[in-house]
C-alpha positions in Angstrom: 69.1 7.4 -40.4 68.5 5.2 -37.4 66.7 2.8 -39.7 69.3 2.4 -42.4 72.1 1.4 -39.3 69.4 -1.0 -37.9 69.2 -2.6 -41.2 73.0 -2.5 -42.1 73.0 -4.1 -38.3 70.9 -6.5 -39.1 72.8 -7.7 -42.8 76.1 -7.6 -40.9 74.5 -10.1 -38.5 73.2 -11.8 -41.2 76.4 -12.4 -43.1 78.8 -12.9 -40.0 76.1 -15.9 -39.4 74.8 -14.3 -36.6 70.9 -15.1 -35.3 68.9 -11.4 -36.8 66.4 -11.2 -34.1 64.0 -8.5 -35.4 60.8 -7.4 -33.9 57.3 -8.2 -35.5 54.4 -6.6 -34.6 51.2 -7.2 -35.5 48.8 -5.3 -34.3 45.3 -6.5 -33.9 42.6 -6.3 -36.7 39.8 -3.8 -36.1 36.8 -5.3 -37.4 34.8 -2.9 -39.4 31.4 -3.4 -40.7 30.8 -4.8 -44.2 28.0 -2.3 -44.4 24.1 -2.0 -42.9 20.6 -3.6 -43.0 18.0 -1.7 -42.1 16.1 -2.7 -38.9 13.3 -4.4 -41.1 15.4 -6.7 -43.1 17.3 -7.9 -39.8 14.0 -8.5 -37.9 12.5 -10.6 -41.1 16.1 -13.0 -41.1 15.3 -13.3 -37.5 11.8 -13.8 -37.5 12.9 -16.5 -40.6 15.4 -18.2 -37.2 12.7 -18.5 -35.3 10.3 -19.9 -37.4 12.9 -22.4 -38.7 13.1 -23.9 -34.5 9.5 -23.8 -34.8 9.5 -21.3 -31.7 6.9 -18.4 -31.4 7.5 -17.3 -28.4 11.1 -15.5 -28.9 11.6 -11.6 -28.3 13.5 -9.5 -30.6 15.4 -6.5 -29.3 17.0 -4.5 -31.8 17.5 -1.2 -30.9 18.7 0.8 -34.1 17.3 1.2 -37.3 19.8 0.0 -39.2 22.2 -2.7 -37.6 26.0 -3.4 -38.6 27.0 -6.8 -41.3 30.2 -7.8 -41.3 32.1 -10.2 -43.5 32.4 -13.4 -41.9 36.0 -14.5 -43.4 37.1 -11.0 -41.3 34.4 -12.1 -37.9 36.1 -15.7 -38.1 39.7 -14.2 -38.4 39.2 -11.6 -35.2 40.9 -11.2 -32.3 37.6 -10.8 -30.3 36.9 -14.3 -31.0 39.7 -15.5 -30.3 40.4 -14.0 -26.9 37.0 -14.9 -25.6 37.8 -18.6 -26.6 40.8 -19.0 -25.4 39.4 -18.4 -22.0 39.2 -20.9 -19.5 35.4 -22.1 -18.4 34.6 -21.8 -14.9 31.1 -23.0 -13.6 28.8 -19.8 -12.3 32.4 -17.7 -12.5 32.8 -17.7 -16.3 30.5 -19.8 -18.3 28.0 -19.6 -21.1 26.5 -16.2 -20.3 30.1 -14.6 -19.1 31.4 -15.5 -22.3 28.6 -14.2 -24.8 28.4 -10.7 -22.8 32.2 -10.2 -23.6 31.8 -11.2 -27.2 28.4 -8.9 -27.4 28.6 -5.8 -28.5 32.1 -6.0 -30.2 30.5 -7.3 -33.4 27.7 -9.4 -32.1 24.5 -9.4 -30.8 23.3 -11.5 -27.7 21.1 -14.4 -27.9 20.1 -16.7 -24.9 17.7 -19.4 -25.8 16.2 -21.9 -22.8 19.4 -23.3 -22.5 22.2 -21.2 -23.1 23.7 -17.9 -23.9 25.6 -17.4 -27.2 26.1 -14.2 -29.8 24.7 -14.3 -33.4 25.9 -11.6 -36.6 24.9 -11.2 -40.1 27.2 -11.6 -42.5 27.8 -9.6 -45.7 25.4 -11.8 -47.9 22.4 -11.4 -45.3 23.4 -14.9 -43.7 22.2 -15.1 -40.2 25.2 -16.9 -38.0 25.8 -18.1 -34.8 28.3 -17.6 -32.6 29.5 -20.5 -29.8 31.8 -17.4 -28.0 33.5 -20.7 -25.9 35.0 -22.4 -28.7 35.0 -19.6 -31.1 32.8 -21.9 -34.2 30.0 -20.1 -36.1 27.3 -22.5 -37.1 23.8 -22.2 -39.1 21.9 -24.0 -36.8 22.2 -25.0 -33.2 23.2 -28.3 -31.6 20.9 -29.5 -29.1 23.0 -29.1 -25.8 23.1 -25.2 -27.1 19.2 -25.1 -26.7 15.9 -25.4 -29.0 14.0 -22.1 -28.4 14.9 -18.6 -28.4 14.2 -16.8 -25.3 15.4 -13.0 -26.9 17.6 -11.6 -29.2 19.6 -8.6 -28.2 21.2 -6.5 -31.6 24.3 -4.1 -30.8 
């Protein structure tokens, strides 16, 4: 009943001119997994990273035998990412390593390479991504201030 008045509220409003203020809420997306790979396939797309920066010398931690995909239109389009973006770099307080341990874990794996320390996923098709958790932008390869080998991956 109270929903019928709150509408017939809200017309009468609507006709006497009146502003309808109604709430909207939207509650946050729970990003699911798109499915699994098992712990061989993952390690091979990895190795296949690796070899591609013409490093050798990376560690690979996954520590399931199957590890979670997820679609990357739904990854790009979380809330995660967007709250870890939006906040606010501070030099040995919050930087590179802060941010990709509040992104890991949620739908991401941790990767720190000899320069920095970002999250990777892979996405429905097998696609390996990375993951800048500071700005939010998934890339195939890395740009050079992000770091040219892998020190370790970490799966979740």
């Amino acid at each position: 009943m109270k929903a019928i008045a709150d509408f017939l509220e809200m017309i009468g409003k609507f006709l006497a001119g009146q502003s309808a203020t109604r709430k909207i809420v939207i509650e946050p997306v729970v990003l699911m997994p798109a499915g699994e790979i098992s712990l061989i396939n993952a390690s091979s797309i990895l190795l296949d990273v690796i070899d591609g920066l013409g490093d050798d010398t990376a560690e690979i931690y996954l520590p399931d035998n199957y590890i979670k995909i997820y679609c990357k239109s739904e990854v790009m389009a979380s809330n995660h990412l967007k709250e870890v973006s939006a906040i606010t770099y501070v030099a040995e307080t919050m930087d590179c390593d802060d941010f990709a341990a509040l992104l890991y874990g949620k739908f991401a794996g941790l990767v720190w390479t000899n320069l920095h320390a970002l999250n990777w996923f892979i996405d429905e098709l097998h696609t390996f991504w990375w993951i800048e958790p500071q700005s939010g932008q998934l890339s195939r390869t890395l740009e050079g201030w992000q770091g040219d080998e892998i020190r370790f991956f970490l799966g979740r």
